[in-house]
TIVO-2410 file (N, C-alpha, C; in nm, 3 decimals):
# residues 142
REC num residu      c1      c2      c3 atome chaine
REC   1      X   1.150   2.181  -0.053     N      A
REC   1      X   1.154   2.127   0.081    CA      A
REC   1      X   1.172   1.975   0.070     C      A
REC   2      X   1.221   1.964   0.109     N      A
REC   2      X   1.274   1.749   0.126    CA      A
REC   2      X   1.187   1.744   0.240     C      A
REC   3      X   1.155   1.604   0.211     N      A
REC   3      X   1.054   1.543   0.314    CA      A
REC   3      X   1.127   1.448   0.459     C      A
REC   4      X   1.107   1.428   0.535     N      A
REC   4      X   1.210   1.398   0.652    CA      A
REC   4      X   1.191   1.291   0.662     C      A
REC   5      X   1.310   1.225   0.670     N      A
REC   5      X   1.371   1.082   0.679    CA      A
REC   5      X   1.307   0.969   0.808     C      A
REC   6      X   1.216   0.865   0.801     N      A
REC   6      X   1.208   0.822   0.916    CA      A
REC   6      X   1.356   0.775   0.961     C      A
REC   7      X   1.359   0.743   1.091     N      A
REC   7      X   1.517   0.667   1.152    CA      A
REC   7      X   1.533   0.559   1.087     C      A
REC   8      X   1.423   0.449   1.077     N      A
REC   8      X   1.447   0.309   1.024    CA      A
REC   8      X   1.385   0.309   0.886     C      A
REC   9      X   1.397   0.344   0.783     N      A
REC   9      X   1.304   0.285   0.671    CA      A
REC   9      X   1.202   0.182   0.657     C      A
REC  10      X   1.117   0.177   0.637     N      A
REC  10      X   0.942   0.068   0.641    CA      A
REC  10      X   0.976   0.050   0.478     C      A
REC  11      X   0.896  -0.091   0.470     N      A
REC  11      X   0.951  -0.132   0.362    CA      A
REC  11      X   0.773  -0.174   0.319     C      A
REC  12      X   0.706  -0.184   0.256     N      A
REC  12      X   0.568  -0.142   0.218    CA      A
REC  12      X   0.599  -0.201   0.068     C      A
REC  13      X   0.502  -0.319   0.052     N      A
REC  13      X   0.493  -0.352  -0.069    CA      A
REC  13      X   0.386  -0.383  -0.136     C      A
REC  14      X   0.390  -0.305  -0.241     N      A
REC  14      X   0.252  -0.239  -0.352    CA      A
REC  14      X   0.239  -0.359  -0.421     C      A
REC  15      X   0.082  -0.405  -0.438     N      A
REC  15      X   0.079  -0.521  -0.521    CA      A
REC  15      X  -0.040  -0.445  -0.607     C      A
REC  16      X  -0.095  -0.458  -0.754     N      A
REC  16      X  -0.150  -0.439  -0.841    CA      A
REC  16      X  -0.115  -0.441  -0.977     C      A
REC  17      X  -0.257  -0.488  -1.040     N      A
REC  17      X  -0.210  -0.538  -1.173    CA      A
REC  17      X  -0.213  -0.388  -1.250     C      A
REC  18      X  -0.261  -0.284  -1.203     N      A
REC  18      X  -0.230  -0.185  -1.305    CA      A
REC  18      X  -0.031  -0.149  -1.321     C      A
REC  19      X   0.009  -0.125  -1.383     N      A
REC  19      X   0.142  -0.093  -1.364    CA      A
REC  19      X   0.191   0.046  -1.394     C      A
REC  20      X   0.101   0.147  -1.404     N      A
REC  20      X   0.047   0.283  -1.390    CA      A
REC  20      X   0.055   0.298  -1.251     C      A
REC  21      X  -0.044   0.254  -1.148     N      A
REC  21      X  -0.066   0.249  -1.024    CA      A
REC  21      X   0.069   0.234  -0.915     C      A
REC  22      X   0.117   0.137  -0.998     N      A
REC  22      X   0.255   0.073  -0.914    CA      A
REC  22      X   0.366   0.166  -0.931     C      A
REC  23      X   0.382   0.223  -1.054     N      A
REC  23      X   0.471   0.316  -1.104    CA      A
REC  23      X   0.452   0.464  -0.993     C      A
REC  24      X   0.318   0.490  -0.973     N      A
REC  24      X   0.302   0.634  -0.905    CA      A
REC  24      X   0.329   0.629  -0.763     C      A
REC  25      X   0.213   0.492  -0.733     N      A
REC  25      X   0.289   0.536  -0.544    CA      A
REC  25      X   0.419   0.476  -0.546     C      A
REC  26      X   0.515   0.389  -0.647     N      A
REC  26      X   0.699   0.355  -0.616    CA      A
REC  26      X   0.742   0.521  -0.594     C      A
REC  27      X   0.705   0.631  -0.656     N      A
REC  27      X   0.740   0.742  -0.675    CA      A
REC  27      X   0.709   0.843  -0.550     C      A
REC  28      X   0.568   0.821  -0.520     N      A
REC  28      X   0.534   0.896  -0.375    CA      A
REC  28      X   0.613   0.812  -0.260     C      A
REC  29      X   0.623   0.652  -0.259     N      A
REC  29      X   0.672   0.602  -0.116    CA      A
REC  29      X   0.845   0.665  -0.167     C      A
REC  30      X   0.862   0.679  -0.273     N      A
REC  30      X   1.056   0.706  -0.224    CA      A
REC  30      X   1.068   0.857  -0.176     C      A
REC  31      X   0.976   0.956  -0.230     N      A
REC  31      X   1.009   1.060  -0.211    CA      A
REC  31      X   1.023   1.066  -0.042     C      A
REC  32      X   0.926   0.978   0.013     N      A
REC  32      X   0.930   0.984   0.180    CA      A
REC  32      X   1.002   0.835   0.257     C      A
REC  33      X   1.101   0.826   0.161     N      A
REC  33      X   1.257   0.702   0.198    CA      A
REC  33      X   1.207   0.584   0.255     C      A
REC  34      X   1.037   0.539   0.201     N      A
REC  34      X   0.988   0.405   0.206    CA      A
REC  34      X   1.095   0.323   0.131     C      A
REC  35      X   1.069   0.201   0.179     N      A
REC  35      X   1.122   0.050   0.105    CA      A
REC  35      X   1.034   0.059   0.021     C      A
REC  36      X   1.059   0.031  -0.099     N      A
REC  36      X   0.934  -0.053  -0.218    CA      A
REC  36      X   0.907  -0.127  -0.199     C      A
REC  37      X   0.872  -0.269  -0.204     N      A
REC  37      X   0.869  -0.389  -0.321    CA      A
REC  37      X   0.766  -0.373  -0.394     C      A
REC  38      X   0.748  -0.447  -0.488     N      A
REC  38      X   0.645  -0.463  -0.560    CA      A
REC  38      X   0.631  -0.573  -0.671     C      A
REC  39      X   0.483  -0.602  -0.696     N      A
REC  39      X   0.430  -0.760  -0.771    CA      A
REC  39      X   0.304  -0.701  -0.822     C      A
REC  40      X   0.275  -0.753  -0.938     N      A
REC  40      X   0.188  -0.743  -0.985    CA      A
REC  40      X   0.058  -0.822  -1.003     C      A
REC  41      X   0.085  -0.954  -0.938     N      A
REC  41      X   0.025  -1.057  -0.957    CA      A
REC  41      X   0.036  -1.109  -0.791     C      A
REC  42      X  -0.090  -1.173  -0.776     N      A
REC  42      X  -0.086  -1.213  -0.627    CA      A
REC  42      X   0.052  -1.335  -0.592     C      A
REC  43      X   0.047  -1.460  -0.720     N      A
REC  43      X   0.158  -1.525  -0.710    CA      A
REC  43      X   0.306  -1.451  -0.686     C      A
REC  44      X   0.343  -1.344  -0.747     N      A
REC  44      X   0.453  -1.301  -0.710    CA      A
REC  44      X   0.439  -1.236  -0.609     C      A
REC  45      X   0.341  -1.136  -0.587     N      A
REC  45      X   0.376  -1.106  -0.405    CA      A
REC  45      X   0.359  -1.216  -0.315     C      A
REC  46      X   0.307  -1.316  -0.341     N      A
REC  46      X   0.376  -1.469  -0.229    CA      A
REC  46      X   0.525  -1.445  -0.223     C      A
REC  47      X   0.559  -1.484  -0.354     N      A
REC  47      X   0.738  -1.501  -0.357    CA      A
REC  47      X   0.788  -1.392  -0.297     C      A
REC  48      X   0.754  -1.297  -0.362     N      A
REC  48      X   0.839  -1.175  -0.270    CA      A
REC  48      X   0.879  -1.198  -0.147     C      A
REC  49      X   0.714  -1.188  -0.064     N      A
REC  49      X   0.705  -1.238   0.106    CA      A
REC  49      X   0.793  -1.345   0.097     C      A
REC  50      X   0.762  -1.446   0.073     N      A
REC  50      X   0.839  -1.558   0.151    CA      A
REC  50      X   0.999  -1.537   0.093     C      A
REC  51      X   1.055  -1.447  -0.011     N      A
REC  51      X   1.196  -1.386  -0.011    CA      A
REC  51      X   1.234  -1.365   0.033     C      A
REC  52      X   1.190  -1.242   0.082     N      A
REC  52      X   1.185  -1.139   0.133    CA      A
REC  52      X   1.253  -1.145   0.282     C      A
REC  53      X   1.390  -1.097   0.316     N      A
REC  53      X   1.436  -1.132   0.419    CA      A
REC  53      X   1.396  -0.987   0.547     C      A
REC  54      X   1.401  -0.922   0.500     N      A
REC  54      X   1.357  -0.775   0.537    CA      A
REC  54      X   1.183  -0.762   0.603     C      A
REC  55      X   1.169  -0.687   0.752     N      A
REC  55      X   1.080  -0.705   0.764    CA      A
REC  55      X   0.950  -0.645   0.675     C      A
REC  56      X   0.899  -0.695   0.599     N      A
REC  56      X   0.729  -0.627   0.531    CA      A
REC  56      X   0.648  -0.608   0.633     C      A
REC  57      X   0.622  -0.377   0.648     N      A
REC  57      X   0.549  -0.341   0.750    CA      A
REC  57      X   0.433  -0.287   0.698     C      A
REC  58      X   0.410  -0.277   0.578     N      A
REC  58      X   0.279  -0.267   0.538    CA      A
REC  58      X   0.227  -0.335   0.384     C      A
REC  59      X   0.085  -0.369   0.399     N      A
REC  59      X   0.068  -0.454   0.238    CA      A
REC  59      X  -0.020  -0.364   0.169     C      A
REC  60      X  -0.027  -0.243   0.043     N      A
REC  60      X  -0.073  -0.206  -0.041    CA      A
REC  60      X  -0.136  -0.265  -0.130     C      A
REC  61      X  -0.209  -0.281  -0.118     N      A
REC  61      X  -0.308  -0.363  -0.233    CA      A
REC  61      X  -0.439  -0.381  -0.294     C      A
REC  62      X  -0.410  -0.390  -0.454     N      A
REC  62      X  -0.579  -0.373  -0.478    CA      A
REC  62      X  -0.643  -0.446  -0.429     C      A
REC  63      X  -0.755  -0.434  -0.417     N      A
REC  63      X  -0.897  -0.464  -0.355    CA      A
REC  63      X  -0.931  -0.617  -0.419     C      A
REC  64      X  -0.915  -0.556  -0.590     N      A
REC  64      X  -0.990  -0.640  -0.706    CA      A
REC  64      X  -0.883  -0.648  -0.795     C      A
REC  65      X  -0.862  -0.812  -0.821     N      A
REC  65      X  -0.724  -0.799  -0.923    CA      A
REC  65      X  -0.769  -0.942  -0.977     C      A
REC  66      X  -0.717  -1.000  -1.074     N      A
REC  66      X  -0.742  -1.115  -1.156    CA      A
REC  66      X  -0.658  -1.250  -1.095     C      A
REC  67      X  -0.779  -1.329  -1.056     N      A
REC  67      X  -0.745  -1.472  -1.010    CA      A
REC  67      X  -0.746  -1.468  -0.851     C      A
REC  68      X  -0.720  -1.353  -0.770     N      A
REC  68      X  -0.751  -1.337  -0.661    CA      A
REC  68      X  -0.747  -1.217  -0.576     C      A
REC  69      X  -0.866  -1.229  -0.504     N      A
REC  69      X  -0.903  -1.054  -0.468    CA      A
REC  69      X  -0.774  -1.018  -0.340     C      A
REC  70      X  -0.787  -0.901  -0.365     N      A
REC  70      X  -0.648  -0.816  -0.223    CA      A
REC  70      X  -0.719  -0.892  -0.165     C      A
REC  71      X  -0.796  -0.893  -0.089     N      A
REC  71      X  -0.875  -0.952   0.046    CA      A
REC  71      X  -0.819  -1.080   0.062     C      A
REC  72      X  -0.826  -1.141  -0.002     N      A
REC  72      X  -0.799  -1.332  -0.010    CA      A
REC  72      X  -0.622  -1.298  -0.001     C      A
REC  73      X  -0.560  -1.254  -0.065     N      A
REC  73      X  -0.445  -1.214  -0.081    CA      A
REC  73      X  -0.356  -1.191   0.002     C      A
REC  74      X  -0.478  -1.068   0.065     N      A
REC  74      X  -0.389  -0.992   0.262    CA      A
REC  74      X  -0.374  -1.145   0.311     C      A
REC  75      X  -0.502  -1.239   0.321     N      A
REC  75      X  -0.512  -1.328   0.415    CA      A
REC  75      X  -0.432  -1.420   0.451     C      A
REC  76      X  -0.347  -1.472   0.352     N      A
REC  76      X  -0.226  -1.552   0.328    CA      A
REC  76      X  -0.092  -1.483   0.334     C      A
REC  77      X  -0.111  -1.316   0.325     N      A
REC  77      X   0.057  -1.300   0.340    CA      A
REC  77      X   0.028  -1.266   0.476     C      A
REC  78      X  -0.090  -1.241   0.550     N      A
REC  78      X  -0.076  -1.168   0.665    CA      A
REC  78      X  -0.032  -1.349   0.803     C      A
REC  79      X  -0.048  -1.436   0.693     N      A
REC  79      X  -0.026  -1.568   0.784    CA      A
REC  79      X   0.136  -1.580   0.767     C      A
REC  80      X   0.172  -1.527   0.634     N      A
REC  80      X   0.328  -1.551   0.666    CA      A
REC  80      X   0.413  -1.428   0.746     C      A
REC  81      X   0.322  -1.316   0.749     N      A
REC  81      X   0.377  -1.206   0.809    CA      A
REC  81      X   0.285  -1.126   0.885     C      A
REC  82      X   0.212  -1.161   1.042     N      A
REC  82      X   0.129  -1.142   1.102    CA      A
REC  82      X   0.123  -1.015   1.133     C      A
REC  83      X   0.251  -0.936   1.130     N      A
REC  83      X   0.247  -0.785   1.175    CA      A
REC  83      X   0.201  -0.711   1.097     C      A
REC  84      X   0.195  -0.774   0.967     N      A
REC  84      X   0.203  -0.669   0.850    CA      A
REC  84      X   0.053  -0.556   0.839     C      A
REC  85      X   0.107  -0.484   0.865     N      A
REC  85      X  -0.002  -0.367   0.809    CA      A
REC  85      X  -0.104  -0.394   0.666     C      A
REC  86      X  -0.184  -0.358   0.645     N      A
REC  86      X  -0.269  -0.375   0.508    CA      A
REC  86      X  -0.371  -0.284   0.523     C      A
REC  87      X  -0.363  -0.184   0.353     N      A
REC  87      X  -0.436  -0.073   0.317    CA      A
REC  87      X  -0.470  -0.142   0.171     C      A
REC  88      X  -0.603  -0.140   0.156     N      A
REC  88      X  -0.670  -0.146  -0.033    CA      A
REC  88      X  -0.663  -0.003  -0.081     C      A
REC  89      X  -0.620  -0.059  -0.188     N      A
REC  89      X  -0.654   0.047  -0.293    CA      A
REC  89      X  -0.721   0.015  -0.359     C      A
REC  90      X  -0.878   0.102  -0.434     N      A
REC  90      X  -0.937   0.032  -0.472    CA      A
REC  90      X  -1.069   0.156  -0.527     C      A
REC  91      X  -1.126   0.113  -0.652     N      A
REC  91      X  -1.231   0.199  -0.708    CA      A
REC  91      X  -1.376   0.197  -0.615     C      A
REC  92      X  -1.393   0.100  -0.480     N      A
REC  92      X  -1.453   0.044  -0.414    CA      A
REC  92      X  -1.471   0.167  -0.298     C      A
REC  93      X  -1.548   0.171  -0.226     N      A
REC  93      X  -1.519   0.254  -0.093    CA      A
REC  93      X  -1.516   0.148   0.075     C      A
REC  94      X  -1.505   0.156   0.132     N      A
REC  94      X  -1.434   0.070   0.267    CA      A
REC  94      X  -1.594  -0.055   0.278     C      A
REC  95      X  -1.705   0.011   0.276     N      A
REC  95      X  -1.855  -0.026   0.304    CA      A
REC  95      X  -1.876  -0.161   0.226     C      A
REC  96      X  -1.826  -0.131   0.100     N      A
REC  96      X  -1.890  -0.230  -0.047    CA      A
REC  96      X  -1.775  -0.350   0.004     C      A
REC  97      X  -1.637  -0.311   0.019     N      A
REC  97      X  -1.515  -0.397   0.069    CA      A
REC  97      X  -1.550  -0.510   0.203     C      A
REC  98      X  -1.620  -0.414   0.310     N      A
REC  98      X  -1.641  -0.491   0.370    CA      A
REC  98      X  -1.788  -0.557   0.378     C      A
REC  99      X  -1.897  -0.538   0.297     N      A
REC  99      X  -1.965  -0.636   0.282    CA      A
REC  99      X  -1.946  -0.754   0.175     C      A
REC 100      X  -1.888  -0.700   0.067     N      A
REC 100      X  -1.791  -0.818  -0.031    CA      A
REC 100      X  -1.731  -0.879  -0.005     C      A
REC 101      X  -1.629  -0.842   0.100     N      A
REC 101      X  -1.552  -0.903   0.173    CA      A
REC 101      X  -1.559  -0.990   0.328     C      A
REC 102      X  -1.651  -0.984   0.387     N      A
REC 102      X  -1.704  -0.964   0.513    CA      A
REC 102      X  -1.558  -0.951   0.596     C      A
REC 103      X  -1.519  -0.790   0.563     N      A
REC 103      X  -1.433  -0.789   0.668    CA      A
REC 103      X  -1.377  -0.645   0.690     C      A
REC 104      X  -1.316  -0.547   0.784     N      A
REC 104      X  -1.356  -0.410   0.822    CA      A
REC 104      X  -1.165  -0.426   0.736     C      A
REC 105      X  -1.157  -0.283   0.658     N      A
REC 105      X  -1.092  -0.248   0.621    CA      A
REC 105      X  -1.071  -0.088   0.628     C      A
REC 106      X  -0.893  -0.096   0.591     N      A
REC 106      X  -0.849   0.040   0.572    CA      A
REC 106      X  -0.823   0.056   0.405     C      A
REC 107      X  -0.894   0.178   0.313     N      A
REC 107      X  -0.867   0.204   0.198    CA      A
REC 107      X  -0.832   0.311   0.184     C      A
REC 108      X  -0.803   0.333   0.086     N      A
REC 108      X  -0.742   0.425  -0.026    CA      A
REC 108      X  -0.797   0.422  -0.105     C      A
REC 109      X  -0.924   0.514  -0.193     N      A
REC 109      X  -1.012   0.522  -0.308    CA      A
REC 109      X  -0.969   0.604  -0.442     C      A
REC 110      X  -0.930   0.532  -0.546     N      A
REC 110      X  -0.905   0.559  -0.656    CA      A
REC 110      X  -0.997   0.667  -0.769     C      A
REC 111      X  -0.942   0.778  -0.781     N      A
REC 111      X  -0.839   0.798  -0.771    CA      A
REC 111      X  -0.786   0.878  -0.669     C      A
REC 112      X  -0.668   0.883  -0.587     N      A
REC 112      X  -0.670   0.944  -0.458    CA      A
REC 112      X  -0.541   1.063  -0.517     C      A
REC 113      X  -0.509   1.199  -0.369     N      A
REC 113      X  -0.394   1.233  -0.392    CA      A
REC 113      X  -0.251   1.168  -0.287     C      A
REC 114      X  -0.206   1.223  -0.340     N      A
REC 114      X  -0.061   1.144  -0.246    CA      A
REC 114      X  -0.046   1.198  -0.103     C      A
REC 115      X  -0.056   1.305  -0.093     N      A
REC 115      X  -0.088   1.311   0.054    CA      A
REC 115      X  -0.128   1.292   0.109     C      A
REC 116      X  -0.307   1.209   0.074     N      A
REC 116      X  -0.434   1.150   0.130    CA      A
REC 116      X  -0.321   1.032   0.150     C      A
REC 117      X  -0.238   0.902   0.042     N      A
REC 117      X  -0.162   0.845   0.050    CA      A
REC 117      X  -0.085   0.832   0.153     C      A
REC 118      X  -0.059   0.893   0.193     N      A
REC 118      X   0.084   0.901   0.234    CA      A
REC 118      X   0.019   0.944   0.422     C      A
REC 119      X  -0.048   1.001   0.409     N      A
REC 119      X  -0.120   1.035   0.554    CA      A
REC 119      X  -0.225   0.897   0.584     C      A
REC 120      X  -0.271   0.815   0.500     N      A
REC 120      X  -0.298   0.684   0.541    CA      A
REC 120      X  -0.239   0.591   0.535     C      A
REC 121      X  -0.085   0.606   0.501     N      A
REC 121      X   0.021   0.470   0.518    CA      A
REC 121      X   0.064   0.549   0.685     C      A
REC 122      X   0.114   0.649   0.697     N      A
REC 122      X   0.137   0.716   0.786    CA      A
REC 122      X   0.045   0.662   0.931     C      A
REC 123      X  -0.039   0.711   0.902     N      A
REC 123      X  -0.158   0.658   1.076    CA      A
REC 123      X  -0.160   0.468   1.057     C      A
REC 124      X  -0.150   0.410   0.937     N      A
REC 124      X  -0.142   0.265   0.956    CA      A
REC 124      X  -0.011   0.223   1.026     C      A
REC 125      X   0.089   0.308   1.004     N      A
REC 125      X   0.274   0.263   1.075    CA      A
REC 125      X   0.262   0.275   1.180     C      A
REC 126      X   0.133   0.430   1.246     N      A
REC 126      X   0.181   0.474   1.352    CA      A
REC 126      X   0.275   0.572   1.377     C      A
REC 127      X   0.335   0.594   1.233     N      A
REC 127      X   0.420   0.739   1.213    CA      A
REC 127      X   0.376   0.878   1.227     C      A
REC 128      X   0.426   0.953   1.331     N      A
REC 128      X   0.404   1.144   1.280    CA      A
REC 128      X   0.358   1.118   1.178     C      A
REC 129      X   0.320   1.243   1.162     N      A
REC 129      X   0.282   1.304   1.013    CA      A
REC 129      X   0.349   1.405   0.966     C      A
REC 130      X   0.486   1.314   0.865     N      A
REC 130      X   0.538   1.440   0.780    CA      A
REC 130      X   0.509   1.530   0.719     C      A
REC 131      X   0.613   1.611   0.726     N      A
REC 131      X   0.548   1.760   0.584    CA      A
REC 131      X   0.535   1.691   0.492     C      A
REC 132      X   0.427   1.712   0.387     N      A
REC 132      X   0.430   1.705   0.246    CA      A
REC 132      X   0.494   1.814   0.167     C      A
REC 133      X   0.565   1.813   0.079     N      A
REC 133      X   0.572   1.938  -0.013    CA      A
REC 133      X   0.470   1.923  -0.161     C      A
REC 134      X   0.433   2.068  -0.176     N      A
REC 134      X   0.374   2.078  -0.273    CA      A
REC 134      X   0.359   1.998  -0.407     C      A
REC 135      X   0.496   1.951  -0.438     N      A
REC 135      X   0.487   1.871  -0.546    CA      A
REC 135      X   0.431   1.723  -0.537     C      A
REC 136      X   0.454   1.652  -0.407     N      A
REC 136      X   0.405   1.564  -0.401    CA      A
REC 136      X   0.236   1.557  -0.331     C      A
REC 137      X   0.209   1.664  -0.334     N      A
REC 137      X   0.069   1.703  -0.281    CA      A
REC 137      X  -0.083   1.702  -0.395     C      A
REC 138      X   0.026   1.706  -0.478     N      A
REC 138      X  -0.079   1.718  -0.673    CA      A
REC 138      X  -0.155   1.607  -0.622     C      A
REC 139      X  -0.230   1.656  -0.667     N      A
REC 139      X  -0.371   1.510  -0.721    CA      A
REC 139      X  -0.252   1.451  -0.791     C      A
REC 140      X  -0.328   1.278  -0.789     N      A
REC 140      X  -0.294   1.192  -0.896    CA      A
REC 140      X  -0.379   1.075  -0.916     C      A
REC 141      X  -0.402   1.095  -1.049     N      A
REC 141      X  -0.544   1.031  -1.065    CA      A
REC 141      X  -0.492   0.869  -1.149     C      A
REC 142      X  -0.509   0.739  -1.049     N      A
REC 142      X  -0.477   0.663  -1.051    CA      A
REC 142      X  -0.644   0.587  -1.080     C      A
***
């Protein structure tokens, strides 16, 4: 079963230093004709954003990464790109995030499956909720 095409493609860019992590959801967002981008380092997802001519409708990102947390991270791309959506991923659960963080978040808890994925990028767009097919339904333990 192929998964159904939104009309406009969302372009959603994964930031984390694992490159395991980045590798699996590049693989779940194409199967459902997301945009990628992706950075591994908070400095390059700056560059990206401010590249980036294309609108960025959602920000994927770890929680906890080296030299600066997702949180601090969202805060500055969400100033260059105010619309932008933002989901953590993160070994953390939403509670610990937002008292660490003092601030209410949407996560994704590691390790998650792709349909949990993909049904919480989904309600963050505001998109239906596509079929999943089975294959992309596997656990994946990130």
């Amino acid at each position: 079963m192929t998964p159904q095409c939104a009309m406009t493609p969302k372009t959603i860019l994964v930031v984390d230093d694992d490159a395991s992590v980045v590798e699996a959801v590049r693989k779940i967002l194409g199967k459902y004709s997301y945009r990628v981008l992706n950075a591994a380092t908070a400095e390059q997802a700056i560059a990206v954003v401010k590249e980036q001519l294309l609108e960025i409708d959602l920000l994927l990102v770890d929680a906890v990464m080296p030299k600066m947390s997702g949180p601090e991270l969202a805060d500055i791309l969400l100033f260059l790109r105010p619309h932008m959506k933002v989901i953590f991923i993160t070994g953390l659960d939403s509670l610990t995030i937002r008292l660490a963080f003092d601030r209410a978040c949407e996560c994704v808890q590691k390790p998650f499956t792709a349909q949990f994925l993909i049904s919480k990028i989904q309600e963050a767009l505001g998109e239906a909720s596509l079929e999943t097919d089975g294959q992309i339904a596997s656990a994946l333990d990130c």
